[in-house]
GUMI-218281 format. One record per residue (C-alpha): residue number from 1; residue in three letters; chain; x, y, z. Coordinates in nm, 4 decimals. Example, Ala and Ser with C-alpha at 12.3 -4.5 7.8 and 13.67 -1.06 7.14 Angstrom:
REM GUMI-218281
{i=1, aa=Ala, ch=A, c1=1.2300, c2=-0.4500, c3=0.7800}
{i=2, aa=Ser, ch=A, c1=1.3670, c2=-0.1060, c3=0.7140}
//
This chain:
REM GUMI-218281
{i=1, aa=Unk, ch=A, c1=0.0000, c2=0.0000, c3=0.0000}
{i=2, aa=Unk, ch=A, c1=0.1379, c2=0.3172, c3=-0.0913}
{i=3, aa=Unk, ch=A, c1=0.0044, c2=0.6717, c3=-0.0034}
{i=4, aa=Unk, ch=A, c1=0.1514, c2=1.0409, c3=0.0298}
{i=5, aa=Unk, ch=A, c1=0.2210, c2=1.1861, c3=0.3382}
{i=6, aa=Unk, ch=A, c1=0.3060, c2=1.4930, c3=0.5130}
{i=7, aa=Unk, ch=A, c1=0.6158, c2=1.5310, c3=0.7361}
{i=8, aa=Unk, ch=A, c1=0.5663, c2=1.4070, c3=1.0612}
{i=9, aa=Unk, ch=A, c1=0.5493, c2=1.6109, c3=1.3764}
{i=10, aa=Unk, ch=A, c1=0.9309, c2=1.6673, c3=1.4937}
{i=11, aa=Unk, ch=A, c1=1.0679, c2=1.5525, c3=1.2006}
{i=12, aa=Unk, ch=A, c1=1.1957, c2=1.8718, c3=1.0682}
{i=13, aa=Unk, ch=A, c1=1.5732, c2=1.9558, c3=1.1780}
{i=14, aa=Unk, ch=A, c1=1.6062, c2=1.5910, c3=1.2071}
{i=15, aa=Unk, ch=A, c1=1.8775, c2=1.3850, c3=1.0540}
{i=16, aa=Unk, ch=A, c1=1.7463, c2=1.0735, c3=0.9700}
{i=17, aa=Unk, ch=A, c1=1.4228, c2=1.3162, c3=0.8555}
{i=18, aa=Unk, ch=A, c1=1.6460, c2=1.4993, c3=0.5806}
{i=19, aa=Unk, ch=A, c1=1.5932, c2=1.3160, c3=0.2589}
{i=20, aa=Unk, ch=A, c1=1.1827, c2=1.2858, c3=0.3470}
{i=21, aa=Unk, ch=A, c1=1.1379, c2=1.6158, c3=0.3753}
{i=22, aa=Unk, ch=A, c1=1.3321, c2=1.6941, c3=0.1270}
{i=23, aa=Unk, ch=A, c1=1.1561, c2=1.4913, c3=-0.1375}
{i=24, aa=Unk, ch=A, c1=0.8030, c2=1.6053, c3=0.0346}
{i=25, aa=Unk, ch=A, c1=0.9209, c2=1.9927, c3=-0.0585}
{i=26, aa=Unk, ch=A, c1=1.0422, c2=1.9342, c3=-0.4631}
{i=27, aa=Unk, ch=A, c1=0.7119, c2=1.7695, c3=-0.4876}
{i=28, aa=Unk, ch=A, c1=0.8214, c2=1.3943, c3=-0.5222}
{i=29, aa=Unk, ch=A, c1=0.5921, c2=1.1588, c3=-0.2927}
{i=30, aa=Unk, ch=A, c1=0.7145, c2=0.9766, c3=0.0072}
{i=31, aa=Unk, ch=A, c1=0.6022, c2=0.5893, c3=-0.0291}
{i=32, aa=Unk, ch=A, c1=0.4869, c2=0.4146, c3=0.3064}
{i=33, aa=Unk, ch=A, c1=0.5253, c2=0.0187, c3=0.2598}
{i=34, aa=Unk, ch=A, c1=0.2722, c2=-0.1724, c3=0.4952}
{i=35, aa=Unk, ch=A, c1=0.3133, c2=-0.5515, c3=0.5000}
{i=36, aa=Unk, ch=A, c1=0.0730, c2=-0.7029, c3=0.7955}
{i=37, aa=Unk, ch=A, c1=0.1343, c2=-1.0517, c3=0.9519}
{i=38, aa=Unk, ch=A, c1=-0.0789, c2=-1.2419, c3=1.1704}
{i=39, aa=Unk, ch=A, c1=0.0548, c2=-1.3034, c3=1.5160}
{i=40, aa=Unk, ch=A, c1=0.3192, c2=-1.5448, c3=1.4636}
{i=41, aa=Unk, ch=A, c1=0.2866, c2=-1.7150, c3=1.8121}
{i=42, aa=Unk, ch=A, c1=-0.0337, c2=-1.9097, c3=1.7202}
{i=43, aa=Unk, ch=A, c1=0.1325, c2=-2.0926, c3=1.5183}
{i=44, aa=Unk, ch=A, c1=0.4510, c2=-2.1239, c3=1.7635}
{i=45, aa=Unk, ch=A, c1=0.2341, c2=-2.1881, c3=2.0535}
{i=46, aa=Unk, ch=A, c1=0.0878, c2=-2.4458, c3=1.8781}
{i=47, aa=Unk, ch=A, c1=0.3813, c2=-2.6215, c3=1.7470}
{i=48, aa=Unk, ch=A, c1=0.5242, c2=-2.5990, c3=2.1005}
{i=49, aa=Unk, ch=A, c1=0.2754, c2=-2.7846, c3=2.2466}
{i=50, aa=Unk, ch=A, c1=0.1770, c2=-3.0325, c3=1.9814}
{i=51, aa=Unk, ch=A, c1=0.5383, c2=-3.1647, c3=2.0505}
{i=52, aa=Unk, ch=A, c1=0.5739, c2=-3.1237, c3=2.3724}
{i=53, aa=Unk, ch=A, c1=0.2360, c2=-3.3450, c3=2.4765}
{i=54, aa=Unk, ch=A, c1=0.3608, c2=-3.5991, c3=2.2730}
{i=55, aa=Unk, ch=A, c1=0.7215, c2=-3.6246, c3=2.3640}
{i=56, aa=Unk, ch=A, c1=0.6305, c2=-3.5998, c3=2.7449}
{i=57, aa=Unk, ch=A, c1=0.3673, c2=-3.8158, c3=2.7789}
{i=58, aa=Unk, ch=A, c1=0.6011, c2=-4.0453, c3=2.6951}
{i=59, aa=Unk, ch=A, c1=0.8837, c2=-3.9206, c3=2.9290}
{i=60, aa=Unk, ch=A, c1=0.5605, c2=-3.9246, c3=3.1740}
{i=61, aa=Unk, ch=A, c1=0.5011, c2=-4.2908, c3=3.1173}
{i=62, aa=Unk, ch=A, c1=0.1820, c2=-4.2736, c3=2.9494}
{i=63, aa=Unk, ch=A, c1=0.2661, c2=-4.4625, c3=2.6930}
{i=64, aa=Unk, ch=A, c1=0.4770, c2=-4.6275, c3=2.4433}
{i=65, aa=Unk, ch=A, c1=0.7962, c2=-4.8858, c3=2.5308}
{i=66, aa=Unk, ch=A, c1=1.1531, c2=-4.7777, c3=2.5257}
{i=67, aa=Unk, ch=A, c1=1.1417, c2=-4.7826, c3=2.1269}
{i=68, aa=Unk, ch=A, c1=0.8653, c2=-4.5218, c3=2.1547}
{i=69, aa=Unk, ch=A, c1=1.1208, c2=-4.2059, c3=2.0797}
{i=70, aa=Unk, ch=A, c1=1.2437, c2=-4.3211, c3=1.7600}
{i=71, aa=Unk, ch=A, c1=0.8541, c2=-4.2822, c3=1.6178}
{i=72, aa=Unk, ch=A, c1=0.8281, c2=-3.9553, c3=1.7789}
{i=73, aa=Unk, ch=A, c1=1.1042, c2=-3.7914, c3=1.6087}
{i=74, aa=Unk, ch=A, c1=0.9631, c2=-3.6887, c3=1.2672}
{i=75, aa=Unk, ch=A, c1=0.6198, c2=-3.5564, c3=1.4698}
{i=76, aa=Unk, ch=A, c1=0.8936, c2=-3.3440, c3=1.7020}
{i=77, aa=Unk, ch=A, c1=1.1280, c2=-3.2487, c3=1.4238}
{i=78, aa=Unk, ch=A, c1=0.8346, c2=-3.1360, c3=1.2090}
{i=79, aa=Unk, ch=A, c1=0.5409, c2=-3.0072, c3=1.4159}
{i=80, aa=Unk, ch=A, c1=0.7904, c2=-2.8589, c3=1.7280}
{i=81, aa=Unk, ch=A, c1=1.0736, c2=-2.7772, c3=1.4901}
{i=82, aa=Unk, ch=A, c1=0.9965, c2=-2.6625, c3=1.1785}
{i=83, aa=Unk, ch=A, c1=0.6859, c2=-2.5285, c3=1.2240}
{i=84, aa=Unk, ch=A, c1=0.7987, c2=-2.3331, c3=1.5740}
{i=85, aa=Unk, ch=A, c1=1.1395, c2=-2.1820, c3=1.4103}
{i=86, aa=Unk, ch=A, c1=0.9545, c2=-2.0062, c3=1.1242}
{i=87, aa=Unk, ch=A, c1=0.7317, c2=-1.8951, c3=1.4005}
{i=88, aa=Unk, ch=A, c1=1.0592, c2=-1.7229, c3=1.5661}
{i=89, aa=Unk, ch=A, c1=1.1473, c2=-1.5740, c3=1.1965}
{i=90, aa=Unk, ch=A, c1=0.8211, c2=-1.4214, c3=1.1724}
{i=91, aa=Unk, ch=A, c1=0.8193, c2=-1.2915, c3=1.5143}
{i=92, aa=Unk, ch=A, c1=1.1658, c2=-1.0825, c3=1.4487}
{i=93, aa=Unk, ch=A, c1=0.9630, c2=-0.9458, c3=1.1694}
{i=94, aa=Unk, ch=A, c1=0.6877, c2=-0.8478, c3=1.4008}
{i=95, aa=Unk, ch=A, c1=0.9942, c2=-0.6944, c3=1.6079}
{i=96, aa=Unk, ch=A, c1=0.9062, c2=-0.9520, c3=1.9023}
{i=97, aa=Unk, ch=A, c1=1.1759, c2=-0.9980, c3=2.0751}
{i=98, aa=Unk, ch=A, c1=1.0415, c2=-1.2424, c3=2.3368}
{i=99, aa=Unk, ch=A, c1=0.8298, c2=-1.4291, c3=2.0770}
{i=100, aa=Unk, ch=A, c1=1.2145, c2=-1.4571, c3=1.8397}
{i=101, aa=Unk, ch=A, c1=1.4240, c2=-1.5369, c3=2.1238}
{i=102, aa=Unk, ch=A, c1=1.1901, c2=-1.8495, c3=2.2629}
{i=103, aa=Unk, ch=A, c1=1.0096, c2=-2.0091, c3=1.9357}
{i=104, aa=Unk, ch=A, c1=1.3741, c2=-1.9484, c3=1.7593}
{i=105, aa=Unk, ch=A, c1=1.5137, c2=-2.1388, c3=2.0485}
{i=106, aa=Unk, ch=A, c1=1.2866, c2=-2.3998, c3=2.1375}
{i=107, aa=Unk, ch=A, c1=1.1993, c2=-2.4676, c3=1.7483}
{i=108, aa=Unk, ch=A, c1=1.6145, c2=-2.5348, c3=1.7195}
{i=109, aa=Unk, ch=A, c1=1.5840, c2=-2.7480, c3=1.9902}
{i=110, aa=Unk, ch=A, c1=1.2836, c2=-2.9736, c3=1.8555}
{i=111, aa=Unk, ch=A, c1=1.4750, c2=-3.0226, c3=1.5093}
{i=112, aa=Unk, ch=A, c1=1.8184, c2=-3.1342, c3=1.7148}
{i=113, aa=Unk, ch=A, c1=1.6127, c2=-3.3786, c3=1.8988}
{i=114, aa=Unk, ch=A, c1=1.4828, c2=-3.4992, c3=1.5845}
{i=115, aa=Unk, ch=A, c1=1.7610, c2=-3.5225, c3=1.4307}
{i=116, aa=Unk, ch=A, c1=1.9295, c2=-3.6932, c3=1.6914}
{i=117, aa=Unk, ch=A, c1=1.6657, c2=-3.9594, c3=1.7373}
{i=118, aa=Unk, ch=A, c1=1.6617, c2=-4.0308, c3=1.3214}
{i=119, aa=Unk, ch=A, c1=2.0433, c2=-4.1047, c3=1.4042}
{i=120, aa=Unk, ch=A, c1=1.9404, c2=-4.3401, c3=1.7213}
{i=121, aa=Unk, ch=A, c1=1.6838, c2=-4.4789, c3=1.4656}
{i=122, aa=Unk, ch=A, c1=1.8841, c2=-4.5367, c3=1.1670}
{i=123, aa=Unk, ch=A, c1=2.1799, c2=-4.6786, c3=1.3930}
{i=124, aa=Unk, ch=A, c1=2.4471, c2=-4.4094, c3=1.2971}
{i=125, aa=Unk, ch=A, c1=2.4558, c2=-4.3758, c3=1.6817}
{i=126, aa=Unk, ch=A, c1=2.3928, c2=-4.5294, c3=1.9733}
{i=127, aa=Unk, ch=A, c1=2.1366, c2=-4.4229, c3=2.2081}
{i=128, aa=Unk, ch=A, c1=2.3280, c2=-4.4279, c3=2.5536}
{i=129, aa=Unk, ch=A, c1=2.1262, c2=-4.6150, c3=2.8598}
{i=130, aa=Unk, ch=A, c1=2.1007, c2=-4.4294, c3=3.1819}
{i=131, aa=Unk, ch=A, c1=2.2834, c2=-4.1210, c3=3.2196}
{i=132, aa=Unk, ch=A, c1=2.2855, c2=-3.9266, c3=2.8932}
{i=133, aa=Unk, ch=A, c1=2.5025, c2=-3.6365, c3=3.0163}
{i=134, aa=Unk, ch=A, c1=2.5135, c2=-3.4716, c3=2.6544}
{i=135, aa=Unk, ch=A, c1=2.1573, c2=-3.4396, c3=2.6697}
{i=136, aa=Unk, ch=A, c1=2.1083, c2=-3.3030, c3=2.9761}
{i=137, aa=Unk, ch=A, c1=2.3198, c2=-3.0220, c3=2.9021}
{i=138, aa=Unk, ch=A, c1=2.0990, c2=-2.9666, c3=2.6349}
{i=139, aa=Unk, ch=A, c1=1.8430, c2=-2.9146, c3=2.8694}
{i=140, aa=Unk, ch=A, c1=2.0782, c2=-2.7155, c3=3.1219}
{i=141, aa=Unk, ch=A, c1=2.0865, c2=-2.4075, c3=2.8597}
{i=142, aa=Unk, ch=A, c1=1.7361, c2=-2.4572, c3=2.7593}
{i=143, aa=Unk, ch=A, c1=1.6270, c2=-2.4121, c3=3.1278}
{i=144, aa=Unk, ch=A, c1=1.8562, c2=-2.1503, c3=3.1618}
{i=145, aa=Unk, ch=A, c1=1.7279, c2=-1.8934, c3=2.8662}
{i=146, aa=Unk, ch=A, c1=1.3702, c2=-1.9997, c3=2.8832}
{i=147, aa=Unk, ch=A, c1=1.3850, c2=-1.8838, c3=3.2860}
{i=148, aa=Unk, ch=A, c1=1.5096, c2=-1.5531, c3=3.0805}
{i=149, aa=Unk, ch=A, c1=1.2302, c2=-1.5562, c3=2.8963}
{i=150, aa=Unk, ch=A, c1=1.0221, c2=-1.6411, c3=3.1766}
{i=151, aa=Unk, ch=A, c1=1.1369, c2=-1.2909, c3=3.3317}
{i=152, aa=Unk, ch=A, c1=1.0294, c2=-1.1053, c3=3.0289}
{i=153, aa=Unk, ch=A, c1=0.7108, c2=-1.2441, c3=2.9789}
{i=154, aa=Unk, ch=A, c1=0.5903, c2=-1.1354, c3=3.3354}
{i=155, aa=Unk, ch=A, c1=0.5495, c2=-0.7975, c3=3.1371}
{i=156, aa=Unk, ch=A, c1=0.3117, c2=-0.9298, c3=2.9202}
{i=157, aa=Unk, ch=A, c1=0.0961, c2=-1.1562, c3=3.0478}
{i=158, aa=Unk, ch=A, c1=0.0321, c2=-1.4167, c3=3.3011}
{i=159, aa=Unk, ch=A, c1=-0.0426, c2=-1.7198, c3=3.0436}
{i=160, aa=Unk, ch=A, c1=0.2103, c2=-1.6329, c3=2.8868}
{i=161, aa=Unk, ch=A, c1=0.4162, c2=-1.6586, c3=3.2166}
{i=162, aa=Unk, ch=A, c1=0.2564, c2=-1.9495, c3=3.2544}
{i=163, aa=Unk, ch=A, c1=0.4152, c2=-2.1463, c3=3.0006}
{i=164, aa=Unk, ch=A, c1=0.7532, c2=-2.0118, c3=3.0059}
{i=165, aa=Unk, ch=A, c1=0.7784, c2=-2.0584, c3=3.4026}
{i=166, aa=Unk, ch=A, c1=0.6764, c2=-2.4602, c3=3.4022}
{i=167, aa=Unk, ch=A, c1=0.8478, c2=-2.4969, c3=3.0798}
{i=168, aa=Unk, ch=A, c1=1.1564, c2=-2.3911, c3=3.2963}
{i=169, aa=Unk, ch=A, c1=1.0925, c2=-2.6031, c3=3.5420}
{i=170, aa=Unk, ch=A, c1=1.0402, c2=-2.8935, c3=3.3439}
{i=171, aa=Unk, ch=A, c1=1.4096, c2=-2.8440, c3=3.1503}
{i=172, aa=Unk, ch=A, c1=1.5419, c2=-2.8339, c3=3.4778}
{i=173, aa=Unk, ch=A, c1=1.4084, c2=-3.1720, c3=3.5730}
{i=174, aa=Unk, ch=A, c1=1.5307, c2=-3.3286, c3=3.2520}
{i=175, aa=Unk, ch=A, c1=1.8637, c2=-3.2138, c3=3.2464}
{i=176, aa=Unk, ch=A, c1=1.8688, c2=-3.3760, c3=3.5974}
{i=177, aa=Unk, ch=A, c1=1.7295, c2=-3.6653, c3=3.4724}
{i=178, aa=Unk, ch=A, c1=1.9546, c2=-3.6920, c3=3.1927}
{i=179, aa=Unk, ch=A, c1=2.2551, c2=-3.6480, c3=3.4828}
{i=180, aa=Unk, ch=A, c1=2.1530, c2=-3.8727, c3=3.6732}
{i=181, aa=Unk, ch=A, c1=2.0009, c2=-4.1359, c3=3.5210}
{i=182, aa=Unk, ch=A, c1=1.6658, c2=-4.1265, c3=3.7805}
{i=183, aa=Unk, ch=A, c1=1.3835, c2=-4.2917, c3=3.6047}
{i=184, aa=Unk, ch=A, c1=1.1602, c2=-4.0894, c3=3.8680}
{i=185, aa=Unk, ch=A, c1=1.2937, c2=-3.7676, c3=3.7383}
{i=186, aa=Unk, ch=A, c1=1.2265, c2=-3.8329, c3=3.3457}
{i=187, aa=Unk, ch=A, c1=0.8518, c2=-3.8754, c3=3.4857}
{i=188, aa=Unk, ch=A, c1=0.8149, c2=-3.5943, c3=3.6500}
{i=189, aa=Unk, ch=A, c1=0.9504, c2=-3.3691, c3=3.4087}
{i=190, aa=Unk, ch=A, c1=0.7211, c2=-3.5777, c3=3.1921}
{i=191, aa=Unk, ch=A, c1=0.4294, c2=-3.4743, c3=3.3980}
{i=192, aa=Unk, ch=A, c1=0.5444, c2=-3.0348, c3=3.4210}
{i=193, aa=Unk, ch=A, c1=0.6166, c2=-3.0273, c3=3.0170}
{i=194, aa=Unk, ch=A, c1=0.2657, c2=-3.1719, c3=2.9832}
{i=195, aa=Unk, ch=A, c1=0.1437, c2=-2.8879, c3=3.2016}
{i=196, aa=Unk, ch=A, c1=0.3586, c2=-2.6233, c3=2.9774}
{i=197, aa=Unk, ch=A, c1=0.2071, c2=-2.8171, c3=2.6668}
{i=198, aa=Unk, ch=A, c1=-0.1750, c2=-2.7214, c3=2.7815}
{i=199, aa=Unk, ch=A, c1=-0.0852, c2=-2.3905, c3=2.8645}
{i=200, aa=Unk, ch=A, c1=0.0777, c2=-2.3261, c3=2.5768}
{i=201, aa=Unk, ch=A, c1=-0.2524, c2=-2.4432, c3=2.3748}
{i=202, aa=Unk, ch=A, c1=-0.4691, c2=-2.2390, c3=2.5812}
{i=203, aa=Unk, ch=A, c1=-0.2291, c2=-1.9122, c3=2.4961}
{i=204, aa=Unk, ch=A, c1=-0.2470, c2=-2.0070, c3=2.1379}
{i=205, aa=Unk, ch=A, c1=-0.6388, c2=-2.0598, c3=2.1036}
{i=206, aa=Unk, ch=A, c1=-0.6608, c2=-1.7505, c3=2.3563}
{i=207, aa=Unk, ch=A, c1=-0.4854, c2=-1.5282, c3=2.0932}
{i=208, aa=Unk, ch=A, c1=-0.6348, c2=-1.6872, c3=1.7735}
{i=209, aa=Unk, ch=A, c1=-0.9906, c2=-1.6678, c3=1.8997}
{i=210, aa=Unk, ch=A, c1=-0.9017, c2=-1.2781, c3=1.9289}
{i=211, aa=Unk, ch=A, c1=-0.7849, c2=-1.2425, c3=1.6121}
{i=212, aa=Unk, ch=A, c1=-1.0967, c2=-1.4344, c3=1.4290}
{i=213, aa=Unk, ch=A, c1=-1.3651, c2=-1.2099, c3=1.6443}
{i=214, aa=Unk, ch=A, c1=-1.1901, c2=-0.8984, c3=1.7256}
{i=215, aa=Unk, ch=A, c1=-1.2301, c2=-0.9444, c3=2.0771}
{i=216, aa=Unk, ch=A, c1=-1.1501, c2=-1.0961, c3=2.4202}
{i=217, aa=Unk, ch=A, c1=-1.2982, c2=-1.4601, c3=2.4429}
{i=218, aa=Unk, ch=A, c1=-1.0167, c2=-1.5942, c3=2.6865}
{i=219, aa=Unk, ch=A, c1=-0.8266, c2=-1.4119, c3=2.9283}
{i=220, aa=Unk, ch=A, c1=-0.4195, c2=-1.3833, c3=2.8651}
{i=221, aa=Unk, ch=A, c1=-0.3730, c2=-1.2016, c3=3.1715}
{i=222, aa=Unk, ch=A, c1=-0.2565, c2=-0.9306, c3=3.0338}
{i=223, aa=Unk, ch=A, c1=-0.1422, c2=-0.6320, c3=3.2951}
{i=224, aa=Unk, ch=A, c1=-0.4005, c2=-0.4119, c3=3.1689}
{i=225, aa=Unk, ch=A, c1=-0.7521, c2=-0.5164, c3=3.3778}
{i=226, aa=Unk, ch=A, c1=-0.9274, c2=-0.4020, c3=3.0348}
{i=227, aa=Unk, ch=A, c1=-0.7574, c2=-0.6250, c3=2.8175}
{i=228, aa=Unk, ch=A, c1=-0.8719, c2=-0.9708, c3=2.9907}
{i=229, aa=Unk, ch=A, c1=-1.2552, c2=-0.9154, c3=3.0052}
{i=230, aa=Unk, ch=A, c1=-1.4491, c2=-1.1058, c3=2.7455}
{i=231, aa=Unk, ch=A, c1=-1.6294, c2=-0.9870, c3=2.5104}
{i=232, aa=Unk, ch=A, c1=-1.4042, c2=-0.6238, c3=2.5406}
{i=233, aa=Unk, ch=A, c1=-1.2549, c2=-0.5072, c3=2.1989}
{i=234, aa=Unk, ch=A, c1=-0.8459, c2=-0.5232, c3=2.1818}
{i=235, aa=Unk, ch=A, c1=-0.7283, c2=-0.2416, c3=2.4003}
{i=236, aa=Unk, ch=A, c1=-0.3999, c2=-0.0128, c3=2.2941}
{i=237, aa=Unk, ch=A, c1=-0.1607, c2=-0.2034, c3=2.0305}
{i=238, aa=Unk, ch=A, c1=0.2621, c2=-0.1628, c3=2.1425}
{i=239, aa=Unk, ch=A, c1=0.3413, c2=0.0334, c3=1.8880}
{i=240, aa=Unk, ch=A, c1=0.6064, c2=0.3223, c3=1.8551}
{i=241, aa=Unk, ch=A, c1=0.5103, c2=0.6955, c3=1.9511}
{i=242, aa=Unk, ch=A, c1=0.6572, c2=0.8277, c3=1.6250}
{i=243, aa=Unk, ch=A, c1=0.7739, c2=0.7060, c3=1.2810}
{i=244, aa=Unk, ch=A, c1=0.6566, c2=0.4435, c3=1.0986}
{i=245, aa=Unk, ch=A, c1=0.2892, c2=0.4772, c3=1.0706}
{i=246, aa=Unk, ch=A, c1=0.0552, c2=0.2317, c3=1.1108}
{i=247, aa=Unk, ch=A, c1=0.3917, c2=-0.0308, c3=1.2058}
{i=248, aa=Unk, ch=A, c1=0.2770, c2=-0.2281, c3=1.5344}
{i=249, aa=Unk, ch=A, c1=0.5397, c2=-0.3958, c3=1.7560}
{i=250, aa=Unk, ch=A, c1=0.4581, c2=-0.7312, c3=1.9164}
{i=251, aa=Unk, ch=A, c1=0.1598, c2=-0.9179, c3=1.8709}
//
């Protein structure tokens, strides 16, 4: 979309406001790009948790034999990996720095896994039997930046906070699992990733369902009191006070 514009307020006497105003005054139009996106944490949310029920229901011992993970690893690869690291791409478009640093990570994380579990699978290695130090490092500086992330997110919203704090929790458990070789550990991080996993789906349909109706059908939690009651349009978008009209930061 293209349109001409006047100089914004401020903008005169301003260096990186020069060549605008420059063109506005011999006449030639400015040209204002917009390029939209939808909220690129659906579909990271979604990803997240698709992979992480599966994968830790297992680890939970709901299911499945010692085999189990090698049949697992295309759904994780795919579904957690793929699908959650062009979330994070998106969300550095959407200048979400939050949203890029944890689907950017965790997607990364769900393709290694796959990846290493095709290998396990194919016989190229060998999956190690009790302690699987290697892994649980993995899991050490997963816990560690997600718990960053966990931080952050208290400035945006509890569910939000929600995930990111049990998901935390849960990579803790499994690098000490992976350590130690405790059976009892694997199934209780098991049983706190399948608690991130739900409320990462509830986060996702939460912000979906606003986007179809243009309203609040599920609470996020946000800070503002407004912005959780159902049925209340979408209160003020993060966006920057000047330049860049119409531009929205975050999701």
């Amino acid at each position: 979309m293209s349109t001409r514009t006047q100089a914004p307020p401020g903008l005169h006497g301003s260096s990186d406001g020069g060549v605008l105003e420059q063109r506005l005054f011999e006449g030639i139009p400015a040209r204002i790009v917009l390029s939209p996106i939808a909220a690129p944490s659906i579909l990271g949310l979604f990803g997240f948790a698709g992979a992480t029920l599966i994968v830790a229901a297992h680890m939970a011992g709901w299911y499945g034999d010692s085999g189990t993970p090698q049949y697992l690893f295309p759904f994780a690869a795919m579904f957690g990996g793929l699908a959650q690291f062009a979330a994070g791409l998106f969300a550095y478009r959407a200048r979400d720095g939050l949203a890029t640093a944890m689907h950017g990570m965790w997607g990364a994380f769900w393709l290694g896994y796959g990846i290493l579990y095709a290998l396990f699978a194919t016989g190229a290695l060998t999956e190690p039997t009790g302690t699987f130090p290697a892994l649980g490092f993995w899991f050490i500086a997963l816990a560690a930046i997600t718990m960053m992330g966990a931080f952050a997110s208290a400035f945006e919203s509890l569910a939000l906070f929600a995930v990111l704090g049990t998901l935390t929790t849960g990579a803790a458990i499994a690098a000490a699992a992976e350590l130690s070789g405790s059976g009892t550990a694997t199934t209780v991080a098991g049983w706190v990733l399948v608690f991130a996993a739900g409320f990462a789906w509830y986060t996702a349909s939460a912000m979906m369902l606003a986007e179809s109706a243009g309203r609040v059908i599920l609470p996020l939690g946000k800070l503002s009191k407004a912005a959780n009651v159902p049925g209340a349009q979408p209160t003020e978008p993060v966006q920057y006070s000047r330049g860049m009209p119409g531009v929205k930061a975050g999701q």
